[in-house]
C-alpha positions, 0 to 999 in steps of 0.5 A: 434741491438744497433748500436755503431756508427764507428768513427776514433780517435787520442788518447787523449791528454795527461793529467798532472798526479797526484804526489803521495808519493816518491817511492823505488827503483824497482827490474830491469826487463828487457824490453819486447821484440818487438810485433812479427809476431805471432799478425796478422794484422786485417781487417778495421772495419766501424763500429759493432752493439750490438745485445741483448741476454739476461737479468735478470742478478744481476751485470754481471761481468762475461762471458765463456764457457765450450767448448760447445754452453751454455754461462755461466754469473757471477754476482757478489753476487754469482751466475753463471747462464746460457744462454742456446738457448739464454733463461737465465735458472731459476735455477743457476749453482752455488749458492755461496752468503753466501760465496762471500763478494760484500759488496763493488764496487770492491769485489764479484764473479769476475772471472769464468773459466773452465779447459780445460779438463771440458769435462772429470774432471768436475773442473771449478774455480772460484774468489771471495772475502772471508768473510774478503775481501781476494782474493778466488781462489777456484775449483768446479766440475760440479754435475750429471746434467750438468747444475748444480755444486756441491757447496759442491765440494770447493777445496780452492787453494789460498788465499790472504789477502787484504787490501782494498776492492779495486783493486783486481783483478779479471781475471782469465784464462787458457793460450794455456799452460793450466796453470792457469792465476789469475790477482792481483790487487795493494791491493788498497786504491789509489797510491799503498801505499805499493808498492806491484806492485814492490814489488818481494815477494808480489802476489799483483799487478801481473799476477800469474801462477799456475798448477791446476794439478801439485800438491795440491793445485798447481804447480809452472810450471817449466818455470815461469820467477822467479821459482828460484828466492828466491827474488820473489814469484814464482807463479809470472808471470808478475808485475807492475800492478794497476788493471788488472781487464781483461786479455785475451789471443787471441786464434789464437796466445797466445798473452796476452792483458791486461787492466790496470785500472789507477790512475787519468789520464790514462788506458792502454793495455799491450800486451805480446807476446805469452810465454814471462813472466817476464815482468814489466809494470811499476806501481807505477812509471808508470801510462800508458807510464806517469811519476807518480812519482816526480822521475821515477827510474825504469830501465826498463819496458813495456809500453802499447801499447794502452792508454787514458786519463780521458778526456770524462768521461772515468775512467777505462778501461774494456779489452775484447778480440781478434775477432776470430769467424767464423760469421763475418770475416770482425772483426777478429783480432780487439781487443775490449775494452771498457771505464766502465763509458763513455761506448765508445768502441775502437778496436786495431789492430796490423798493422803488421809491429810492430806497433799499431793502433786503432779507436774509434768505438762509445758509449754503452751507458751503464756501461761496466763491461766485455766482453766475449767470447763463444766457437766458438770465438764469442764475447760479451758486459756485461751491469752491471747496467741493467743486460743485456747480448749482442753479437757484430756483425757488 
């Protein structure tokens, strides 16, 4: 295995953030409420390895499961493959190139996600950009061969249009509520231009939550945060938001751990307590828990509980997930994450007693474009330049 050398850190310190454009002023949202006791306080780790499992993927972005021991890759042109007994299969689940549009950095096949039913309804869905970059949230259903979809099965439930190649988004997820959680990206160019992040009746710069059974396309469950708010979108679940490339929910608990991509200066964790939507974490105004603006307005908002700055070669952050396998107990509770560019990896933990705290656990040494998690809890690293598939363990 590659080892990733442990090392205990303090946070960076703290850099001067950039001054954009004056902002508007934001909706008032109220503050989140404490961490609660349902974030159980996690083991000391000395250190984890990276063990490899296996390669040949084009830009993995990607990696699931759909309640059984395969593990299912996206990469970003188009494809879905699978690991099966730690062999990539030749033959892909789901071919989807001529309809993904990877022609930028950010655009492609950016989420994967199986319904929690996958075993009686076949449905899993998808996150692609469309011919003219938009945002594709799409449905598929597994063909007759189980190792095969039907790429004639598209139910297209969402289109957004967007527009910049840049910052959309890509995680999406089913929550222990088993709605449908999509990430949004601020539409991009840089500084939010159009203040979609504040802005209540934009989808851009939000979590969304969706029923997938409810209706066709979908359901606005009864209990999002803006469901009878004419103000707001009501598919909106949370809001102030840059890129949440990666949000994970820790399968113990329900809690939500999203990773914001930054600006200039710094990336941040976002934690949410299980079932607590309605939540603002701050952008445009806010860059982590930093002033972005000449003036700062905002009432109220959630900041992160985790941040760093650029220092290092750090550049965006990449979210992962909370450790709770049954392999190595020593990790459970640890959330991991990673820097994409500067490869470092940390864990976060929650102590307990309402606080946080957080080590830096060593080097990569290579692009991190994901994490991932299969049936049993166990979780994974994506090596987006190489193509490479591996498995943490201590």
């Amino acid at each position: 295995p590659t080892a990733v050398t442990a090392a205990a850190t303090e946070p960076p310190a703290p850099a001067e953030p950039t001054t954009p454009p004056t902002d508007v002023p934001a909706t008032e949202i109220p503050a989140a409420p404490e961490p609660t006791a349902t974030a159980v306080a996690a083991q000391p780790v000395d250190g984890v390895q990276l063990q490899f499992v296996a390669s040949g993927f084009f830009k993995p972005l990607g990696l699931t499961h759909a309640g059984d021991a395969r593990l299912f890759v996206a990469e970003q042109h188009g494809l879905i493959s699978i690991i099966q007994e730690g062999q990539r299969l030749s033959t892909p689940f789901l071919d989807i190139i001529e309809r993904v549009n990877s022609n930028a950095n950010e655009q492609g096949l950016l989420g994967l996600a199986f319904h929690p039913n996958y075993a009686e309804n076949g449905y899993f869905y998808v996150n692609y950009s469309g011919a003219n970059g938009e945002t594709t949230i799409s449905r598929f259903q597994v063909s007759a061969d189980a190792n095969a979809a039907d790429a004639g099965s598209e139910t297209v439930l969402l289109t957004i249009a967007q527009p910049y190649s840049n910052h959309n988004g890509g995680q999406i997820a089913f929550g222990p509520d088993g709605y449908l959680y999509i990430g949004m990206g601020d539409g991009g160019s840089q500084n939010d231009p159009q203040n979609n992040g504040q802005n209540p009746d934009a989808l851009l710069g939000k979590i969304l939550r969706i029923d997938v059974d409810g209706g066709e396309p979908y359901a606005i469950p009864a209990d999002n945060p803006y469901a009878a708010d004419d103000r707001y979108r009501p598919e909106v679940w949370a809001m102030g938001l840059r890129n949440p490339w990666r949000f994970s929910f820790d399968r113990a608990t329900g809690d939500l751990y999203i990773a914001d991509v930054g600006q200039n200066a710094w990336e941040e964790i976002d934690f949410q307590p299980a079932g607590t939507g309605g939540l603002n974490y701050g952008w445009r105004q806010f860059e982590a828990s930093n002033c972005y603006l000449d003036d700062c307005t905002l009432p109220a908002h959630t900041p992160p509980v985790f941040e760093y700055n650029h220092s290092g070669g750090h550049c965006s952050v990449t979210g992962g997930y909370v450790y709770r396998g049954q392999a190595y107990p020593e990790l459970s509770g640890n959330y991991f994450l990673a820097d994409y560019c500067s490869g470092t990896m940390w864990r976060l933990f929650h102590n307990g007693d309402g606080s946080w705290d957080n080590d830096q656990i060593g080097q990569t040494g290579f692009l991190v474009s994901s994490f991932g998690e299969d049936v049993n809890g166990e979780l994974y690293v994506l090596n987006q330049a190489a193509g490479e598939v591996y498995q943490i363990v201590p």
